[in-house]
C-alpha positions as MATLAB code, in Angstrom:
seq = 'XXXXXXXXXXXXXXXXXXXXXXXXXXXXXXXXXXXXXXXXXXXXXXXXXXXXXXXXXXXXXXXXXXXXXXXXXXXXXXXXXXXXXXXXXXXXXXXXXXXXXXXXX';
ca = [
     -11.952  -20.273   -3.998;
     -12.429  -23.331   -6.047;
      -9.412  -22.575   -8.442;
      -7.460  -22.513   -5.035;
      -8.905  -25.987   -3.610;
      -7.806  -27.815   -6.817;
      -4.202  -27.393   -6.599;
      -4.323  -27.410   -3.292;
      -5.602  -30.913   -3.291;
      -3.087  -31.634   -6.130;
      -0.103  -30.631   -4.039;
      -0.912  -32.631   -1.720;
      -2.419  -35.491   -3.078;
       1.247  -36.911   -4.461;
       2.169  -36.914   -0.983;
      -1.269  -38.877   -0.167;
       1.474  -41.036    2.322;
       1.976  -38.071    4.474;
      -1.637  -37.941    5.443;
      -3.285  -34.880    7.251;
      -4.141  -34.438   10.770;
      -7.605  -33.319   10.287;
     -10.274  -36.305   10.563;
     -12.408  -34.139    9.589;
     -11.645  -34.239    5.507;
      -9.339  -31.152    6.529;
     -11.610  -28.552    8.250;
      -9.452  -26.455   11.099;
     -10.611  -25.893   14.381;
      -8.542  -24.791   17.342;
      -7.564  -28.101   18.557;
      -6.305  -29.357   15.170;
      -3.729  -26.311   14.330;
      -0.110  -27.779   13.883;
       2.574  -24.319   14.321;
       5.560  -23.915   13.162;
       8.571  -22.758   12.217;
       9.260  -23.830    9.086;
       9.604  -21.156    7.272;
      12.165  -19.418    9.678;
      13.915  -22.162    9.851;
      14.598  -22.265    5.943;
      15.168  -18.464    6.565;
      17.902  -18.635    8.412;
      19.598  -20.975    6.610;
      19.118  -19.812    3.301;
      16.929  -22.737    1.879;
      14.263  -22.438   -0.346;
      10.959  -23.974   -0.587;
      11.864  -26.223   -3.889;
      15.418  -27.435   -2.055;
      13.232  -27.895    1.385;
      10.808  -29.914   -0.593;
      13.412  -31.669   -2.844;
      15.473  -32.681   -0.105;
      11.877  -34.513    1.620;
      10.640  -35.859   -1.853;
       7.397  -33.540   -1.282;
       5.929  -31.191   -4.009;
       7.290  -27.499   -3.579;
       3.694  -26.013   -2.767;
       3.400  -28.901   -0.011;
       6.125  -26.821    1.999;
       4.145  -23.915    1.470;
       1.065  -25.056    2.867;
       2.925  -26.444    5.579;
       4.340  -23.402    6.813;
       0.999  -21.502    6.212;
      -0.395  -23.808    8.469;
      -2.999  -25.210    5.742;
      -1.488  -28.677    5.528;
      -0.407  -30.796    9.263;
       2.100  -33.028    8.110;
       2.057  -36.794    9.145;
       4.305  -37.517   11.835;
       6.872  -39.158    9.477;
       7.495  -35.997    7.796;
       7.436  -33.672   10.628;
      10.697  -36.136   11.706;
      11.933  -36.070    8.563;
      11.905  -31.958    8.600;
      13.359  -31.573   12.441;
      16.040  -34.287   10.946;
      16.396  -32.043    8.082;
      17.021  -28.746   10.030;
      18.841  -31.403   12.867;
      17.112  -29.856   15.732;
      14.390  -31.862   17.562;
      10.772  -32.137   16.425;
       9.244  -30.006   19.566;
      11.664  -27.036   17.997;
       9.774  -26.841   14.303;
       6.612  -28.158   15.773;
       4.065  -27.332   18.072;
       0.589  -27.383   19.044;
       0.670  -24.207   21.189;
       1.826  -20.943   19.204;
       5.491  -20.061   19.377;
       6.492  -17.310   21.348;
       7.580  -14.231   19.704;
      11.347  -13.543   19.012;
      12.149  -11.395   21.703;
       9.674  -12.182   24.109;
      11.340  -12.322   27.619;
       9.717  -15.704   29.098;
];
């Protein structure tokens, strides 16, 4: 696991700016989970992780964690990706999971 916390950290630590949600030094517990739908977002508009990441000035593996839910972005760059995708914030973000595709509701 230690070969996984270094780059981890080094992903991330470039975008030191963006910050992380956790007060915690980055330990998840219920309340602190950030979804979203990132990754189906880039999906369905054919955009990959290194454009996605270009595009914000973030490292490549930054998106990843992002959309693995490993990383809670600041709220600069959670605007800066619903501006990106031009949809609002509430539509890539949430603190509640999303509901399935296809769920009636």
């Amino acid at each position: 696991m230690a070969n996984h916390e270094t780059p981890r950290l080094a992903a991330v630590a470039p975008d030191a700016a963006e910050g992380s949600a956790h007060g915690d030094g980055g330990a998840d517990t219920a309340r602190d989970v950030v979804y979203n739908r990132i990754s189906m977002l880039r999906a369905e508009r054919g955009i990959s992780r290194r454009e996605l990441a270009d595009a914000l000035g973030v490292h490549y593996q930054t998106v990843g964690y992002l959309e693995r839910g490993e990383y809670s972005p600041s709220l600069f760059l959670a605007l800066r990706i619903a501006e990106y995708f031009d949809v609002a914030v509430e539509v890539v973000f949430s603190t509640r999971p999303f509901p399935r595709l296809g769920d009636a509701g």
